[in-house]
C-alpha positions as CSV (number, residue, x, y, z in Angstrom):
1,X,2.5,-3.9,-24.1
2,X,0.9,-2.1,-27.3
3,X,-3.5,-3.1,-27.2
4,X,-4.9,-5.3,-29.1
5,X,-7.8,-3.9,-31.7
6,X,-10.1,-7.2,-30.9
7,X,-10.4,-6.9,-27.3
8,X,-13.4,-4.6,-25.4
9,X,-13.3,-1.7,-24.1
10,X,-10.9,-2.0,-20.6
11,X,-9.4,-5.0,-21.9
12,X,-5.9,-5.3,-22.5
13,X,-3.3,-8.6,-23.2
14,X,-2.1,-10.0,-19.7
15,X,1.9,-10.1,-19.5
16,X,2.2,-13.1,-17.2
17,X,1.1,-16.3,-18.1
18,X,1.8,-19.8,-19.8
19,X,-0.5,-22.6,-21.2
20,X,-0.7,-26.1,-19.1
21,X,-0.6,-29.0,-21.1
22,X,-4.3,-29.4,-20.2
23,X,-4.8,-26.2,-22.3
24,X,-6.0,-24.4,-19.1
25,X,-3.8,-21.0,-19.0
26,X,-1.8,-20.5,-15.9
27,X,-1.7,-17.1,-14.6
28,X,2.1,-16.6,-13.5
29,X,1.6,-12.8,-11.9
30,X,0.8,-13.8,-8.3
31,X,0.9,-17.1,-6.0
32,X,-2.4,-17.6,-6.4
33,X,-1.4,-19.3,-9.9
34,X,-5.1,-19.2,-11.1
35,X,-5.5,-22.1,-14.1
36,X,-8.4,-21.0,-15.9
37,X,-10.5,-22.3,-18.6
38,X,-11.9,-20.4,-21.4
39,X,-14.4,-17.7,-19.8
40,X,-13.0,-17.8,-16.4
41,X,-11.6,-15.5,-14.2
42,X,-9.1,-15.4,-11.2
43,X,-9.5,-15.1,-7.8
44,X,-9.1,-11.1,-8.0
45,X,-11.6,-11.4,-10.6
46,X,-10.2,-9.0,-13.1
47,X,-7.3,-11.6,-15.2
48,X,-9.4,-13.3,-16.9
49,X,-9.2,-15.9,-19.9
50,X,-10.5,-15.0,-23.3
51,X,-10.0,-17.0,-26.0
52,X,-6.7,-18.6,-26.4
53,X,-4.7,-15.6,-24.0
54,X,-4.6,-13.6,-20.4
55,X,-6.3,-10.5,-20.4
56,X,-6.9,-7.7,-17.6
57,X,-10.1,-6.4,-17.4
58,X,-9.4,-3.0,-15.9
59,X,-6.8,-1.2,-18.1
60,X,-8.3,2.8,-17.9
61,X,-10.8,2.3,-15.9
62,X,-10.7,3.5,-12.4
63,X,-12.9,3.5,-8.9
64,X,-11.9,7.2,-8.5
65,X,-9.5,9.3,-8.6
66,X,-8.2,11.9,-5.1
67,X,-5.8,14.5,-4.6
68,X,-3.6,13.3,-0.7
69,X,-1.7,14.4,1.4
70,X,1.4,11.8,0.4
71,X,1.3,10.9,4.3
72,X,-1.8,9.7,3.8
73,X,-0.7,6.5,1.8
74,X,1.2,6.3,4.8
75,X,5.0,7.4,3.7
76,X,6.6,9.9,5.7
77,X,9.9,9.7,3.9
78,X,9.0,10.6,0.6
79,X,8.6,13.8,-0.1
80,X,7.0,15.1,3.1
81,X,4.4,17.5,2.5
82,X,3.8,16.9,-1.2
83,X,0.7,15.7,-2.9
84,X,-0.3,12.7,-4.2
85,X,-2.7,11.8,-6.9
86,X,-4.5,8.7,-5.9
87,X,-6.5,5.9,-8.1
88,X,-7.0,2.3,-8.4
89,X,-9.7,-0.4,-10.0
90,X,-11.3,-3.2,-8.7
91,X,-10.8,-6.1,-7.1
92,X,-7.7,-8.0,-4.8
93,X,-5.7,-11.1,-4.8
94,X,-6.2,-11.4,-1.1
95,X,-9.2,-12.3,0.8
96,X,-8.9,-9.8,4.1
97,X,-11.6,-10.4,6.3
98,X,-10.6,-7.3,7.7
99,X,-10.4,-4.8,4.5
100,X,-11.0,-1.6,5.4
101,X,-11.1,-0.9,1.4
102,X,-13.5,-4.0,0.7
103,X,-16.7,-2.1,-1.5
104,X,-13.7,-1.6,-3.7
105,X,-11.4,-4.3,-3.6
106,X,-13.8,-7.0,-3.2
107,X,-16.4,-5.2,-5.9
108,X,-17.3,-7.6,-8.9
109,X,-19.5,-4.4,-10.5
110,X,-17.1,-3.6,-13.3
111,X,-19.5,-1.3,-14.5
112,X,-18.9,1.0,-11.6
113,X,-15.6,2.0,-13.0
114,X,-14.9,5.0,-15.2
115,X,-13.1,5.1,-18.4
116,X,-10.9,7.3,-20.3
117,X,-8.6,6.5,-17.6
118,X,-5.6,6.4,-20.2
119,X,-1.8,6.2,-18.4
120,X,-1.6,9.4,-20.2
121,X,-4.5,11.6,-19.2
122,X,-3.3,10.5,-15.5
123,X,-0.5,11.6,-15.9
124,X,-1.4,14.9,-17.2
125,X,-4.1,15.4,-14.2
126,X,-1.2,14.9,-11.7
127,X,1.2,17.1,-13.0
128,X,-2.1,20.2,-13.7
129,X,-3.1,19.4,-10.2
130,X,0.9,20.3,-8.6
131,X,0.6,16.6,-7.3
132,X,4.5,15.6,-7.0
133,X,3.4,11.7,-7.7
134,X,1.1,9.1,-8.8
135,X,0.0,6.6,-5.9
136,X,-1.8,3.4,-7.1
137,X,-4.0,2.7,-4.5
138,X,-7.6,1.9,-3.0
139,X,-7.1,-1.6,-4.6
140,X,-3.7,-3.6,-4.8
141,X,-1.8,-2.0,-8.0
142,X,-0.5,-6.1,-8.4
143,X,-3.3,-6.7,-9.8
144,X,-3.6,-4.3,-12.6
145,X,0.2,-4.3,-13.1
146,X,0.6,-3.5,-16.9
147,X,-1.8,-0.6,-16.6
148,X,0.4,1.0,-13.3
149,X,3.8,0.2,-15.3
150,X,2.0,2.1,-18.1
151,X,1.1,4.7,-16.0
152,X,4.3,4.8,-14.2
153,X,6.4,5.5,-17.7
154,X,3.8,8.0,-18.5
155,X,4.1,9.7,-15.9
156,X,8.0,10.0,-15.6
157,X,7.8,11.1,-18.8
158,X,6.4,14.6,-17.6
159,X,8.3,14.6,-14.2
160,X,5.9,13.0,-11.6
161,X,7.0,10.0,-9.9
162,X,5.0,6.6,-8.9
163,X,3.8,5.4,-5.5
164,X,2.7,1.1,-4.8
165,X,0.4,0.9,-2.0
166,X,0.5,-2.5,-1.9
167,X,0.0,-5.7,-0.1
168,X,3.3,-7.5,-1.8
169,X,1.8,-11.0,-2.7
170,X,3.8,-11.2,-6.4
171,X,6.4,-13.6,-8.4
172,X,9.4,-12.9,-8.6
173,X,10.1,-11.9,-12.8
174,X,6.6,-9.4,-12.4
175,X,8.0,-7.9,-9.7
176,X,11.4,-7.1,-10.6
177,X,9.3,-5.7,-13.8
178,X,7.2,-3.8,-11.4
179,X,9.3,-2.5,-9.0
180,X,11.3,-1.1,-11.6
181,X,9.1,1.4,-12.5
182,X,8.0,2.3,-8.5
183,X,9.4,5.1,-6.9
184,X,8.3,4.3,-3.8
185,X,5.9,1.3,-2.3
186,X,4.1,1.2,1.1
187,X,3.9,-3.2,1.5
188,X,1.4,-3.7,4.0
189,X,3.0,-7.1,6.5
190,X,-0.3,-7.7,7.5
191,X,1.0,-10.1,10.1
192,X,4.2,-12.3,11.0
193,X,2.6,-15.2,11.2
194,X,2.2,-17.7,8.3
195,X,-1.2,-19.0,9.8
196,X,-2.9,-15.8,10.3
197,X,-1.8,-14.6,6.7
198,X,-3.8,-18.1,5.3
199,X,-6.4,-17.9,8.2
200,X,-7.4,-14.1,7.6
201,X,-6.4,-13.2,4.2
202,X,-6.0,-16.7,2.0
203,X,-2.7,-16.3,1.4
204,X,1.0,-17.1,2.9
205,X,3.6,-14.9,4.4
206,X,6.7,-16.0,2.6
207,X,6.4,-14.5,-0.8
208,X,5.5,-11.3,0.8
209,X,8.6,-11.2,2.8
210,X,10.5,-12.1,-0.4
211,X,9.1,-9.0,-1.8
212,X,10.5,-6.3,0.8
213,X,14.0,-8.1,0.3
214,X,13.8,-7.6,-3.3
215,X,12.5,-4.3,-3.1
216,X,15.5,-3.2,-0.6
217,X,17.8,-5.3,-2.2
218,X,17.4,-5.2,-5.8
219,X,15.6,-2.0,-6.7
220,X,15.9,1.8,-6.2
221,X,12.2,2.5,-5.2
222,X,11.8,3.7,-1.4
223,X,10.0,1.0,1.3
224,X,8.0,2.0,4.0
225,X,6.0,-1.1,5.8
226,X,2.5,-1.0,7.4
227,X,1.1,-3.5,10.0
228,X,-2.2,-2.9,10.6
229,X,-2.5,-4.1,14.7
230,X,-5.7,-6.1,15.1
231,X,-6.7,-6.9,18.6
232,X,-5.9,-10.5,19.5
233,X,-4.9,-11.4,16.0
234,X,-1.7,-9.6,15.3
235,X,-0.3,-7.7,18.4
236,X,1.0,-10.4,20.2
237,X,4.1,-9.1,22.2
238,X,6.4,-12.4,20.6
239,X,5.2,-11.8,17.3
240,X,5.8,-8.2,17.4
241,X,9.1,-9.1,18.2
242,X,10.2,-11.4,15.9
243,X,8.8,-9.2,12.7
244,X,10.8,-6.1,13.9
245,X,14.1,-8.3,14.2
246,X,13.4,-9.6,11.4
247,X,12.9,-6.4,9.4
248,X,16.2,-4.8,11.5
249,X,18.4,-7.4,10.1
250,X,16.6,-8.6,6.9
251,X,15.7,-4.6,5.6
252,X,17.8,-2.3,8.0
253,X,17.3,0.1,10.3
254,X,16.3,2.8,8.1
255,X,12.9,1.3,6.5
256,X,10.2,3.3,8.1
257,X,7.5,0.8,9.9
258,X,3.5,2.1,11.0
259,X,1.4,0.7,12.9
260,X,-1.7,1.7,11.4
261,X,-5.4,1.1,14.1
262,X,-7.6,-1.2,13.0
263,X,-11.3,-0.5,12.8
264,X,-14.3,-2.9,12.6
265,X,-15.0,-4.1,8.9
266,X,-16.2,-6.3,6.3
267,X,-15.8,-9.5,8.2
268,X,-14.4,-8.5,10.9
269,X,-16.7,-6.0,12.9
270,X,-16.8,-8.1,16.1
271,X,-13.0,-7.1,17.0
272,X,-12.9,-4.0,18.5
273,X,-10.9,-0.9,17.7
274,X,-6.6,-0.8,18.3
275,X,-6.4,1.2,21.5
276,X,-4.1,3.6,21.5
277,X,-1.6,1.8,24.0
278,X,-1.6,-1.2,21.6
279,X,-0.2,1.1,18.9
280,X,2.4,2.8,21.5
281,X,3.5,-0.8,22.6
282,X,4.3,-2.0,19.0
283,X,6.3,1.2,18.6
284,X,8.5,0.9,21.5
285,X,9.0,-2.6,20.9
286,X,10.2,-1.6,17.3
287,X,12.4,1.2,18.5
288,X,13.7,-2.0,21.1
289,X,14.6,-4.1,18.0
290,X,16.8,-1.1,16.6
291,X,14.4,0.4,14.2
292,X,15.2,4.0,13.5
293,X,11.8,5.5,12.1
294,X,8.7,3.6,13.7
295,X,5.1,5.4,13.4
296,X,2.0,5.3,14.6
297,X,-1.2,6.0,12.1
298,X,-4.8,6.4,12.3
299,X,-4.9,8.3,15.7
300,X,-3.5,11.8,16.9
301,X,-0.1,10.7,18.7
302,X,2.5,13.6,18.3
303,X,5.5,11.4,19.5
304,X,4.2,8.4,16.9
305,X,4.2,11.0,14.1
306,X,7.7,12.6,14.4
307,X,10.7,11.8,12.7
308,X,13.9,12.3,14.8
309,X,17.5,12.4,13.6
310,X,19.3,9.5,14.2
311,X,22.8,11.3,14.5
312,X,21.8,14.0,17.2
313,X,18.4,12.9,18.3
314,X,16.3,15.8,17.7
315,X,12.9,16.2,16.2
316,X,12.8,17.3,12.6
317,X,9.3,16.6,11.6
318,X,6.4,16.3,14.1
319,X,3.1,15.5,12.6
320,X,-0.6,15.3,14.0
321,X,-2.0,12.3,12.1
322,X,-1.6,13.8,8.5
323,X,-0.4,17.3,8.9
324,X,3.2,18.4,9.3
325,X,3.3,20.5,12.7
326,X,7.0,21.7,12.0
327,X,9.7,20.5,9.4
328,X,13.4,21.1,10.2
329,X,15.3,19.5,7.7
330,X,18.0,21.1,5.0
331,X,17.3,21.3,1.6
332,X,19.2,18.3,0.9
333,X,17.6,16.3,3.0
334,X,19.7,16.3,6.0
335,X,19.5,17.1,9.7
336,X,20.7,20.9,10.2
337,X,21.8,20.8,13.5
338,X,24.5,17.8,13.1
339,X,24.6,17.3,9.1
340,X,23.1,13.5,9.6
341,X,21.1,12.5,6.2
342,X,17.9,11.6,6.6
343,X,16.9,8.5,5.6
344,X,14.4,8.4,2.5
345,X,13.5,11.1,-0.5
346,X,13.6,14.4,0.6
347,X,15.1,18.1,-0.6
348,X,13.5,21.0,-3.0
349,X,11.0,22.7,-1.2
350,X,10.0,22.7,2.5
351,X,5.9,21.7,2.8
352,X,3.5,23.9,4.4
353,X,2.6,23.7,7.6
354,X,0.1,23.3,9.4
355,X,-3.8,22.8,8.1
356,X,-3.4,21.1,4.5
357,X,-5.4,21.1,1.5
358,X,-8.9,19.1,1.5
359,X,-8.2,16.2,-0.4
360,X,-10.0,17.0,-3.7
361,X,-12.1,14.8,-6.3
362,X,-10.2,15.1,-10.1
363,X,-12.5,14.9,-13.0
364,X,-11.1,12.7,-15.5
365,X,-13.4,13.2,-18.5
């Protein structure tokens, strides 16, 4: 994926794409399948034609960059504890009335992005700042794939590993590129039903669901899901039901789910906040379907923050929202009272406890 001279600054040649025999160019990345003509751009405005070939827009150039707590993203399997360096772009493939990210994802000001954003000099700021990964973020990393798979590579090369906070909606030969180089992807199911997904977002369930098979099924990175539970929209009891059988059977038992509160935003400010109840519902109708590790996020709920073993019962790791309140697992990642391995990425160091680090601004320039 070497640059081209010729393009601008921030612009780099597009991977996935293919010319209609109207000359319009197909993007072939997402569902969407955006045909553009010369001067246009795709629906997450930063693929964009120019001249006869694909570019992105975005390569280096960032909204920001943050030092997390990894449990932020959310993944509680992955390296409890650790930090995360945190960036994206600009702009979505999705049209979520109810993005709670939207003055970035939805932004069309591609002047508000910073350079010297090189897959290099991230990966050199993660690894100076003790971060243990790389978590593209803010923004779905779909979109700006090549520059995340860049990133990715560049930052296994100096030991730190790569996080997908993502919302899933990708073909099938990008993602088995993509996923490749993830060590671990939160998809957001933003729903189990096929007419909310094209109601609220623009999109369709299916290839999203394709995505967390493929993930589990044909890659090594990690999965944890998030369902955000919107009041009225998403947290019907049937529907609930169905998506956690469905990921029991479809995933297994072991793939961590939250159920992250919802918060008035964007489009959506007349729905009012998840109660906490909703949240505890969803979980124990989860934990009903067979689902081992089911969390709650965006509130203080000890018992919807803990991790228990699922050989012996006990809790390992409680949490308060994004702090770990105790941590009792081995060194190799395994329950100490009854030897049990715990499902996900875990051993080296235990995390501190108690009050973390405030999450830090990194200067890239």
């Amino acid at each position: 994926m070497g640059a081209r001279d010729d393009l601008p600054d921030g612009h780099h040649p597009a991977q996935w794409w293919h010319v209609l025999p109207d000359g319009r160019l197909q993007c072939d990345l997402c569902p969407r399948d955006c045909r553009l003509h010369e001067g246009q751009r795709g629906l997450c405005f930063v693929r964009a034609r120019e001249g006869d070939a694909m570019v992105l827009t975005t390569y280096c150039r960032s909204s920001g960059f943050a030092v997390d707590p990894i449990e932020k993203k959310p993944l509680n399997h992955f390296h409890p504890g650790s930090a995360v360096l945190s960036f994206g772009t600009a702009g979505c493939n999705l049209a979520c009335k109810f993005c709670q990210n939207w003055d970035i994802s939805k932004s069309r000001e591609m002047d508000r992005l910073m350079d010297q954003a090189s897959p290099a000099r991230i990966a050199e700021a993660a690894a100076s700042s003790g971060c243990r990964s790389v978590a593209f973020t803010y923004n779905d990393p779909v979109i700006f794939a090549e520059y995340a798979m860049d990133t990715a590579d560049a930052c296994h090369a100096l030991g730190v590993q790569t996080v997908a906070v993502t919302a899933g909606y990708m073909h099938a030969a990008p993602r088995r590129a993509f996923y490749a180089k993830m060590d671990a992807a939160n998809v957001d199911l933003k729903a189990f039903s096929d007419d909310f997904y094209f109601r609220q977002t623009g999109a369709h369930l299916a290839p999203v669901l394709d995505t967390l098979q493929a993930i589990v099924h044909e890659s090594a990175c990690w999965l944890e899901i998030t369902t955000l539970l919107i009041p009225g929209h998403n947290d019907g009891t049937p529907e609930l039901e169905a998506m956690t059988r469905w990921i029991a059977e479809q995933l297994g038992r072991d793939v961590p789910l939250h159920f992250s509160a919802f918060h008035p935003d964007y489009r959506m400010t007349d729905v009012q906040r998840t109660p906490l109840a909703t949240l505890q519902r969803a979980r124990e109708i989860a934990l009903a379907a067979g689902l081992h590790h089911v969390y709650t996020g965006n509130v203080h709920d000890r018992d919807g923050g803990t991790t228990c073993c699922t050989g012996c019962g006990r809790a390992l790791i409680e949490r308060d929202w994004h702090r770990i309140l105790r941590y009792d697992v081995d060194t190799t990642g395994a329950c100490p009272h009854c030897g049990t391995a715990l499902a996900g990425r875990f051993g080296g160091e235990p995390p501190r406890l108690g009050r973390r680090r405030v999450p830090m601004r990194v200067a890239m320039g």
